[in-house]
C-alpha positions as a Markdown table, in Angstrom:
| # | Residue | x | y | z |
|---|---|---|---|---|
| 1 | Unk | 0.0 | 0.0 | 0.0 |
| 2 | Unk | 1.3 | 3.3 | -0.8 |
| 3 | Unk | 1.4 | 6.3 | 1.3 |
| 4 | Unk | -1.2 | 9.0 | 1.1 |
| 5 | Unk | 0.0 | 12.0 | -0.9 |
| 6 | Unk | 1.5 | 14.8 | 0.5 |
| 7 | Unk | 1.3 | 18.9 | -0.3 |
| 8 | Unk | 3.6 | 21.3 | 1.1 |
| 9 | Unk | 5.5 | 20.8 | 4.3 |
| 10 | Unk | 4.4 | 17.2 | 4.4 |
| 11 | Unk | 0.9 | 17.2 | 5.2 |
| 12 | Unk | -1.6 | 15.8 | 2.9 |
| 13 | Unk | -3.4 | 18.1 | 0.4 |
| 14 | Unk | -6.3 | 19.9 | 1.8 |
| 15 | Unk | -9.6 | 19.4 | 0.2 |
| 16 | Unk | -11.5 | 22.3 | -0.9 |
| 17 | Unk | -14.7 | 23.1 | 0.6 |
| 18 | Unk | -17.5 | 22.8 | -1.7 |
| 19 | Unk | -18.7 | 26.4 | -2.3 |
| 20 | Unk | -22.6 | 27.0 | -3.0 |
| 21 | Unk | -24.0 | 28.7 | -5.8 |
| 22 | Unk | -23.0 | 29.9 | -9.1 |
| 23 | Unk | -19.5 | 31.5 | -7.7 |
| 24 | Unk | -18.8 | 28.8 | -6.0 |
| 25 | Unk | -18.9 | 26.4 | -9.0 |
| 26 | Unk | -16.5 | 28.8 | -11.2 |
| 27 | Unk | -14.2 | 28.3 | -7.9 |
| 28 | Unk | -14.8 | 24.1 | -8.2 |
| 29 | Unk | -13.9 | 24.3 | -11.8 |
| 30 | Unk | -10.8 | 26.4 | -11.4 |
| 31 | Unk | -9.4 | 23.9 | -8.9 |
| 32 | Unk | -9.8 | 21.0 | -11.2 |
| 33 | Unk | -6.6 | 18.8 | -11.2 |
| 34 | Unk | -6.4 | 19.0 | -15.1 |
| 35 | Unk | -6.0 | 22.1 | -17.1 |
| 36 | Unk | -8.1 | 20.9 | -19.9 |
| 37 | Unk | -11.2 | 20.7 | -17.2 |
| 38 | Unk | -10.5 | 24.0 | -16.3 |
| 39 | Unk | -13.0 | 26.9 | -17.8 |
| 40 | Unk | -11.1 | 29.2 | -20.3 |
| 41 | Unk | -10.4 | 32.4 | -19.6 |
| 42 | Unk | -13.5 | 34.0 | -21.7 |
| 43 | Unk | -15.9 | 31.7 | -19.9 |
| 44 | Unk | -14.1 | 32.8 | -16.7 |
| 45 | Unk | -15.2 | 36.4 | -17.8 |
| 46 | Unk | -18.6 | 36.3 | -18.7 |
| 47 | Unk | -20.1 | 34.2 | -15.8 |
| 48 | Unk | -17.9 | 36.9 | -13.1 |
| 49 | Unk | -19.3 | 40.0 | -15.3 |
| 50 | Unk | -22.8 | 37.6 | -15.2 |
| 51 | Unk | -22.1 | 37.3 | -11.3 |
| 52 | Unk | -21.0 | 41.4 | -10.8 |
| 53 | Unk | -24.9 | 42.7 | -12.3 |
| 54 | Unk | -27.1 | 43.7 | -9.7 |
| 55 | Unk | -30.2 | 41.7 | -10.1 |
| 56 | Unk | -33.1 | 43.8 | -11.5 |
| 57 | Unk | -35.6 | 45.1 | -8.7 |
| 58 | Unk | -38.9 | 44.1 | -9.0 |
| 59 | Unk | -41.1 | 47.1 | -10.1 |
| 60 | Unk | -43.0 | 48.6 | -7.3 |
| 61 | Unk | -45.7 | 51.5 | -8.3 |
| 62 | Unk | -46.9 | 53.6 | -5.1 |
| 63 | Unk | -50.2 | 53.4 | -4.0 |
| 64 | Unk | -52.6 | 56.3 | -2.8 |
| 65 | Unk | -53.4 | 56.2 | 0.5 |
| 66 | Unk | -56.7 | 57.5 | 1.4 |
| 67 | Unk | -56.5 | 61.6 | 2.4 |
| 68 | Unk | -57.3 | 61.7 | 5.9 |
| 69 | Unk | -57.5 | 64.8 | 6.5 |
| 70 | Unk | -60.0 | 66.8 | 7.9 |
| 71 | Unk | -62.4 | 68.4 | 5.3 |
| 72 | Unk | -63.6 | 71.9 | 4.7 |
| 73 | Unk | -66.9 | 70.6 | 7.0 |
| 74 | Unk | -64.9 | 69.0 | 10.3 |
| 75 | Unk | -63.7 | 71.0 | 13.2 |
| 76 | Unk | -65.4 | 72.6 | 16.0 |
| 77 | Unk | -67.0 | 75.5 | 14.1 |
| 78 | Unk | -68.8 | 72.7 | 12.0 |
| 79 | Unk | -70.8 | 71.4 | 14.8 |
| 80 | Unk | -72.1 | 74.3 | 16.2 |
């Protein structure tokens, strides 16, 4: 049996963490063991600048709220 493979300074190679979501998949391709797995540098580009946009806001119109005001007929001098 062979021994387990080691990375810098003799400890073994540390796993990356699996990362979540759409940024985190570009990161889990970039760390493929072979370069020809790897995204190329213009796919690399447009899912970031994908990524970087600001998602649209939904579109919100304001709503009148009733005038609650007193009218020209309220008020003290009304009632009397």
């Amino acid at each position: 049996m062979s021994p387990p493979p080691t990375g810098q300074y003799g400890y073994p190679p540390a796993t990356p963490s699996r990362a979540s979501g759409a940024f985190g998949q570009v990161i889990m391709q970039l760390l493929c063991k072979e370069p020809e797995s790897r995204p190329v540098r213009g796919e690399i580009r447009q899912t970031l600048t994908a990524l970087a946009r600001p998602a649209a806001a939904p579109v919100t119109r304001p709503r009148r709220s009733p005038d609650l005001r007193p009218g020209p007929d309220a008020g003290p001098s009304a009632s009397s």
